[in-house]
PALOFI-337923 format. One line per 4 residues: number of its first residue (from 1); their letters; for each residue x, y, z of N, C-alpha, C. Coordinates in steps of 0.02 Angstrom, whole numbers, padded with zeros to 5 digits. Layout:
residues N
NUM	a	X,Y,Z,X,Y,Z,X,Y,Z | ...
This chain:
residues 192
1	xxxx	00041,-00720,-00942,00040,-00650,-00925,00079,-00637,-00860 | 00060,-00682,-00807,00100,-00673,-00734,00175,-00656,-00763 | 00204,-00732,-00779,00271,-00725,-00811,00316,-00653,-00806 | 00259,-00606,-00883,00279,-00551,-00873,00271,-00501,-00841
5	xxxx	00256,-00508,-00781,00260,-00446,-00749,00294,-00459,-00684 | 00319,-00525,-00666,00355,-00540,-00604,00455,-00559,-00604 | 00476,-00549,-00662,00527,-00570,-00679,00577,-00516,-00674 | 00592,-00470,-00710,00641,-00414,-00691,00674,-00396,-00629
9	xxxx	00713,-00380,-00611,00738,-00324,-00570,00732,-00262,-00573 | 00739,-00218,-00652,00694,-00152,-00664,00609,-00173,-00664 | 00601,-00217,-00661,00497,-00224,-00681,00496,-00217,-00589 | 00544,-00240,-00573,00503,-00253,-00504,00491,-00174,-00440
13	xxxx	00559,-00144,-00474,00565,-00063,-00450,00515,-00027,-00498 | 00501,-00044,-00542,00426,00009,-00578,00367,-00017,-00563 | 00363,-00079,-00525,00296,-00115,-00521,00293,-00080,-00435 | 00361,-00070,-00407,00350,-00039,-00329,00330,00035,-00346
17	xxxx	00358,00067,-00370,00351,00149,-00396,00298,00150,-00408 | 00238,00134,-00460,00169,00140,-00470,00131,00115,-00419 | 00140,00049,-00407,00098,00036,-00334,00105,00048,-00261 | 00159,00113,-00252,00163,00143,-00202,00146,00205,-00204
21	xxxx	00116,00244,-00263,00080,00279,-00294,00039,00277,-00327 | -00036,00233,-00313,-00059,00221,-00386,-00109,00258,-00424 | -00109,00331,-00378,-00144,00387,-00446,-00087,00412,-00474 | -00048,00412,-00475,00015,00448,-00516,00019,00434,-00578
25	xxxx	00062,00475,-00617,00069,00458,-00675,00147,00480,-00664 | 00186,00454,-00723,00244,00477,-00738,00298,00478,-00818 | 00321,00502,-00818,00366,00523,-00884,00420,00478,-00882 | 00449,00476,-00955,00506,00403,-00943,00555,00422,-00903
29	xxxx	00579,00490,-00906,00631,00511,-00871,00644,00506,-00799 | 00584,00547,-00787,00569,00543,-00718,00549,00467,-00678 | 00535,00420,-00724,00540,00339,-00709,00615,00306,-00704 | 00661,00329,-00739,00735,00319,-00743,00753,00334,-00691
33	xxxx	00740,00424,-00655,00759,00460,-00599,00745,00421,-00536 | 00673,00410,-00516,00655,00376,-00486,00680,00293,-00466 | 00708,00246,-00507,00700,00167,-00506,00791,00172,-00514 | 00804,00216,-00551,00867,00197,-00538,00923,00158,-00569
37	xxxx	00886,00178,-00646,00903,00108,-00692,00916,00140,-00759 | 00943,00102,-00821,00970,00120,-00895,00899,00139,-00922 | 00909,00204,-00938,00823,00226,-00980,00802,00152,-01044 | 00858,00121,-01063,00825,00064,-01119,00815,00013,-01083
41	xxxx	00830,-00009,-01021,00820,-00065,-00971,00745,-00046,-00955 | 00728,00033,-00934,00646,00036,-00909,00607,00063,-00973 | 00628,00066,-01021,00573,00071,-01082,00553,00011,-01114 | 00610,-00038,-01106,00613,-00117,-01113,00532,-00130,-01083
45	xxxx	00546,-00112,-01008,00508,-00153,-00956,00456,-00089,-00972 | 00423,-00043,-00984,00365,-00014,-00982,00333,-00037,-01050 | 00365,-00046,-01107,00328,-00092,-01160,00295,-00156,-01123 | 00350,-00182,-01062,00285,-00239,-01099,00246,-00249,-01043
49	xxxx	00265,-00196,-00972,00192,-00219,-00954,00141,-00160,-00971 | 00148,-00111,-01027,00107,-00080,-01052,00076,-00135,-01098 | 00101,-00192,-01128,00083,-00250,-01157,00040,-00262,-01126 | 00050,-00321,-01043,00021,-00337,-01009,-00042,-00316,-01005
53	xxxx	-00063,-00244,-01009,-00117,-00210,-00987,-00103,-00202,-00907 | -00045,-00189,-00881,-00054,-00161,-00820,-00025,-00095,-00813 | 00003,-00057,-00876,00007,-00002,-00892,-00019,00048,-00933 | -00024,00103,-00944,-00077,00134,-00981,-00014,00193,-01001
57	xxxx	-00023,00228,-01063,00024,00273,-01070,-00017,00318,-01106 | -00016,00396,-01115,-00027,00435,-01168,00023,00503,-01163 | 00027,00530,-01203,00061,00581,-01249,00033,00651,-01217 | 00073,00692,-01172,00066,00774,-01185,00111,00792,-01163
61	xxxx	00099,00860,-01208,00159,00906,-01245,00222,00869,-01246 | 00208,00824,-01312,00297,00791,-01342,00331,00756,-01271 | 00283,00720,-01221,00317,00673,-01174,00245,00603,-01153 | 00291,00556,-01178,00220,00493,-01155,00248,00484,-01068
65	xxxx	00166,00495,-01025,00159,00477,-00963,00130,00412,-00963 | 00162,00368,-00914,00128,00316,-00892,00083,00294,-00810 | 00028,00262,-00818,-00001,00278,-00765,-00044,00185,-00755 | -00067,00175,-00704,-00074,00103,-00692,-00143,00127,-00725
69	xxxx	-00164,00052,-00740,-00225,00053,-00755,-00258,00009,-00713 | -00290,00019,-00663,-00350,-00014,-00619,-00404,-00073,-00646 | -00416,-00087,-00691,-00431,-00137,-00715,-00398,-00189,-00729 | -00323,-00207,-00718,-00299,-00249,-00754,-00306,-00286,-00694
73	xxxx	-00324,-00357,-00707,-00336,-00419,-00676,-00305,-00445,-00605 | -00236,-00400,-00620,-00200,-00427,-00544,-00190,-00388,-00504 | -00214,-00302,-00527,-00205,-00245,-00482,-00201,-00270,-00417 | -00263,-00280,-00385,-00268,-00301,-00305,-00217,-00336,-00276
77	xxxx	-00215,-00406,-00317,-00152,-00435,-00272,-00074,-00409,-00276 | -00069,-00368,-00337,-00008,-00333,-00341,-00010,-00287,-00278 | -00047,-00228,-00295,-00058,-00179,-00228,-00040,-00207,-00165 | -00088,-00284,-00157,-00072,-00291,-00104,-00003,-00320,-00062
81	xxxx	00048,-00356,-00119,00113,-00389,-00123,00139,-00329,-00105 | 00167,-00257,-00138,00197,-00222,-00140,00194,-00194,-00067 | 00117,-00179,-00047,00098,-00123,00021,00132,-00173,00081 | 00149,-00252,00065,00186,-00269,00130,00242,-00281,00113
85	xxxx	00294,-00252,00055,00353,-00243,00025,00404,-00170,00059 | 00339,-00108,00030,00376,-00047,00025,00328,00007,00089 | 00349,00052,00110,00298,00113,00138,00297,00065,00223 | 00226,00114,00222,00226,00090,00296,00187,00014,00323
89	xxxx	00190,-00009,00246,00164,-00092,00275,00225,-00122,00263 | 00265,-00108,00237,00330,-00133,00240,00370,-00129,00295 | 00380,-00091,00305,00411,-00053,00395,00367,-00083,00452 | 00309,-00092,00466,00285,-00120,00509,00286,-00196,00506
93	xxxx	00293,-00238,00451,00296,-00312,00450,00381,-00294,00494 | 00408,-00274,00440,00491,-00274,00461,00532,-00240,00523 | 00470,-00221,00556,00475,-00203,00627,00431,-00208,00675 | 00398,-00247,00653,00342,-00280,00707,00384,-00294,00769
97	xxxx	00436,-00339,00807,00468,-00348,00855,00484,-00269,00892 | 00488,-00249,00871,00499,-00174,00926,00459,-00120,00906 | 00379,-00149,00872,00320,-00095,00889,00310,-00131,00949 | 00304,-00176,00987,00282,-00237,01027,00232,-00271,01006
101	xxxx	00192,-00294,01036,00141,-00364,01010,00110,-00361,00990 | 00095,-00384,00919,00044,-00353,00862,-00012,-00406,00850 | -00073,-00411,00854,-00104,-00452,00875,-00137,-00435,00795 | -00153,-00396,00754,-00161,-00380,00691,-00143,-00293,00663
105	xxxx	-00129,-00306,00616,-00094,-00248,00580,-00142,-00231,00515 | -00159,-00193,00479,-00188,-00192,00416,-00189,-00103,00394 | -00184,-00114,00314,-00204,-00036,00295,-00275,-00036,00266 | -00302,00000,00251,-00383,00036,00244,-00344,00038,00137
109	xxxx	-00401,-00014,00114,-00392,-00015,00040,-00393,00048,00019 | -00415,00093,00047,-00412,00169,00003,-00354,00212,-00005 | -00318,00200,00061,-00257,00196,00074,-00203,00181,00049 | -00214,00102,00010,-00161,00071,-00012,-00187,00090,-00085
113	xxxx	-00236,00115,-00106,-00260,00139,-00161,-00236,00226,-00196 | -00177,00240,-00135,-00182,00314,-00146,-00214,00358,-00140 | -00290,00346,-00113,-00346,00386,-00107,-00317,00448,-00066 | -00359,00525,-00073,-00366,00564,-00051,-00383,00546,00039
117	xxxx	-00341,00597,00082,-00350,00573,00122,-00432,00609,00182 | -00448,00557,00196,-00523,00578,00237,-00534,00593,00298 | -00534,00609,00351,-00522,00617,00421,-00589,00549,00448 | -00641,00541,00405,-00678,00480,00414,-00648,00437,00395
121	xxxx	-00586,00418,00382,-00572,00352,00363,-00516,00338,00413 | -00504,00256,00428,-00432,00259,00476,-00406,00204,00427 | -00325,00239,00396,-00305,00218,00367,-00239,00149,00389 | -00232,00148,00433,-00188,00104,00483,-00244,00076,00531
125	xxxx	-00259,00030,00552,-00284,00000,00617,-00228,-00055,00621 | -00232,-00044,00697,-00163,-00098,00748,-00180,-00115,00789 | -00184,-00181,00797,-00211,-00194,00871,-00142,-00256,00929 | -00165,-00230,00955,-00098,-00292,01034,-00072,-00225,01088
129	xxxx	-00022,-00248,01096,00009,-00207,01135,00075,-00161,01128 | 00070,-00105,01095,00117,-00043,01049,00145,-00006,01060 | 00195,-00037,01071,00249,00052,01075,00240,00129,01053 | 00183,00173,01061,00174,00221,01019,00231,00259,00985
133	xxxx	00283,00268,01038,00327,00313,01010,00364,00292,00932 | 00391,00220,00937,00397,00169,00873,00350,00157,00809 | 00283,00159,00831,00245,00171,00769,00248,00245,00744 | 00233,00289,00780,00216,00386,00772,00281,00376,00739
137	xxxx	00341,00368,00726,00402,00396,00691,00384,00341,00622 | 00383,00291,00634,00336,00257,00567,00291,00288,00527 | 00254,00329,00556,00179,00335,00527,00219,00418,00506 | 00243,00437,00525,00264,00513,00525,00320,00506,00443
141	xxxx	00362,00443,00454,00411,00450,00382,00355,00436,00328 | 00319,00393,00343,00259,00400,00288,00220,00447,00271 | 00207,00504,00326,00173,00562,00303,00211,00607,00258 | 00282,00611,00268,00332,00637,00248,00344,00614,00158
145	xxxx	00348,00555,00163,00354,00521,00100,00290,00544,00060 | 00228,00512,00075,00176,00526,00026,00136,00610,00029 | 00175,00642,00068,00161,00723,00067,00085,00721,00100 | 00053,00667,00151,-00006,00675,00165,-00021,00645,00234
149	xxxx	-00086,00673,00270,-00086,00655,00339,-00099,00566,00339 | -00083,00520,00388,-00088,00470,00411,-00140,00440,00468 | -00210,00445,00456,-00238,00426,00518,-00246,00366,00534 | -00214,00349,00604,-00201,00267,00625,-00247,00286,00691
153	xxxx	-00259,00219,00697,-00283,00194,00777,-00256,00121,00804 | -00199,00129,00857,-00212,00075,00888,-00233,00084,00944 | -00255,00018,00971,-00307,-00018,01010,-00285,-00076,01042 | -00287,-00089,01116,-00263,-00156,01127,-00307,-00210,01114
157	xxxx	-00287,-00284,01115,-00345,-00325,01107,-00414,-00346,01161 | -00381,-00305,01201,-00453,-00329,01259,-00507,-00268,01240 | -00468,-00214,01225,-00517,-00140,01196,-00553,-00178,01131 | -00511,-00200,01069,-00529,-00231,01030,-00597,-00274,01030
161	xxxx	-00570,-00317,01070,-00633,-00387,01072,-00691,-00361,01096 | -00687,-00296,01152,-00743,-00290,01200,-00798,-00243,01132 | -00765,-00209,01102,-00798,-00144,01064,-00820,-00189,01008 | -00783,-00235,00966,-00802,-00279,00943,-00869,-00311,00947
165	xxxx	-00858,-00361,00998,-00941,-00396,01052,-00988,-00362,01033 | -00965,-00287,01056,-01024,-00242,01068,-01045,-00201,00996 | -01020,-00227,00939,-01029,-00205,00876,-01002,-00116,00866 | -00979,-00106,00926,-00954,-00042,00893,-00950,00001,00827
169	xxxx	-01002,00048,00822,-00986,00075,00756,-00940,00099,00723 | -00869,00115,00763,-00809,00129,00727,-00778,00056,00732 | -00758,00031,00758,-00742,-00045,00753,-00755,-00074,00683 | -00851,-00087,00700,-00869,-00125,00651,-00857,-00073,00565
173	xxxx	-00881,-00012,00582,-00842,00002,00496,-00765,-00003,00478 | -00732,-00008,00518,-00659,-00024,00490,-00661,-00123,00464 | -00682,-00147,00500,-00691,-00214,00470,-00738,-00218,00422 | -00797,-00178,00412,-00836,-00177,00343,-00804,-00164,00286
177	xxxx	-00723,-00128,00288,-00714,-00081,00215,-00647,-00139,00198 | -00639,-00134,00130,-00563,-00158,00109,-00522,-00149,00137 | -00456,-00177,00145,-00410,-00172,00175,-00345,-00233,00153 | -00307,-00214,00174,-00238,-00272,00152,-00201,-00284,00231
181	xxxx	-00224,-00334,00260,-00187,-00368,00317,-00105,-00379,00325 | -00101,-00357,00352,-00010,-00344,00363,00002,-00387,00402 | -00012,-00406,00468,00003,-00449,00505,-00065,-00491,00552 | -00067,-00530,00556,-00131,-00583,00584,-00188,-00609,00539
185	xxxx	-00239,-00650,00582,-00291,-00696,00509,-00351,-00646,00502 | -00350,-00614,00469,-00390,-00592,00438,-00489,-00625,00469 | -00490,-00685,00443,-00541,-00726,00460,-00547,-00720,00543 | -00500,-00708,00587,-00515,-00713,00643,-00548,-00643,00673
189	xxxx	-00490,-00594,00624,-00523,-00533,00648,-00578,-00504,00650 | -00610,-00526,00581,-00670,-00490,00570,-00716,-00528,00605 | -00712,-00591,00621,-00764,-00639,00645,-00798,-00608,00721 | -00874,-00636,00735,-00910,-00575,00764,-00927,-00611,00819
């Protein structure tokens, strides 16, 4: 099953397109428009990972939409390959050197899930020492792109560790919820 869904050059621009959107749905056309490719090259590739089961398709008014389906087995680690590929986990791995010193990077799983956005949730946490002005134009083309607000917090690591220690309740719920680590160990971060 891997096989098929990691091989293409069109699979790999429709596997970024859905999992940089993944409540969306879309029409073949508007999948052509989008990826950039021969409409029989991406109907090729939507058969079969509609095969796969990592696509889902149905029919209205005389046009089949396709839309991910959340159950299929590798969602997560796909989501999570892609979110440090494309968007703003992509841009921050690939510009980590002139945000300055990134001691950990991560997005909020709801986030990388497309979720509706929450003013209780922080969808970016950053921690080291940050150029704000370099991230805010980051975080801003992403608001731009996904048509929705961006709430980040960074934090240096001595703010970090101390609020940490002290179990901080915004601290500690950002390390309670899902998330996809962009840059640093994970295991170190959350550790108490």
């Amino acid at each position: 099953m891997l096989i098929d869904i990691l091989i293409s050059k069109v699979r790999v621009k429709i596997l970024e397109l859905f999992l940089g959107s993944p409540q969306e749905s879309y029409h073949v056309r508007e999948i052509v428009r989008r990826v950039e490719e021969e409409i029989n090259a991406v109907r090729r590739e939507l058969a079969r990972l509609e095969k796969t089961g990592f696509l889902g398709s149905e029919w209205r008014a005389n046009r089949r939409f396709y839309s991910l389906k959340k159950d299929f087995i590798f969602f997560p680690e796909l989501l999570s390959i892609i979110n440090k590929e494309i968007g703003l986990g992509g841009q921050i791995i690939k510009g980590k050197g002139r945000l300055g010193k990134i001691k950990y990077a991560m997005l909020s799983g709801s986030f990388v899930r497309g979720k509706p956005y929450s003013q209780n949730e922080v969808d970016l946490f950053i921690v080291g020492t940050i150029i704000l002005p370099e991230l805010g134009n980051l975080v801003r083309e992403e608001e731009t792109r996904r048509n929705r607000e961006i709430n980040f917090t960074p934090m240096t690591e001595e703010e970090f560790n101390f609020r940490k220690s002290r179990r901080d309740p915004f601290v500690i719920g950002i390390l309670s919820k899902p998330r996809v680590m962009l840059i640093g160990d994970e295991e170190e971060m959350v550790k108490l």
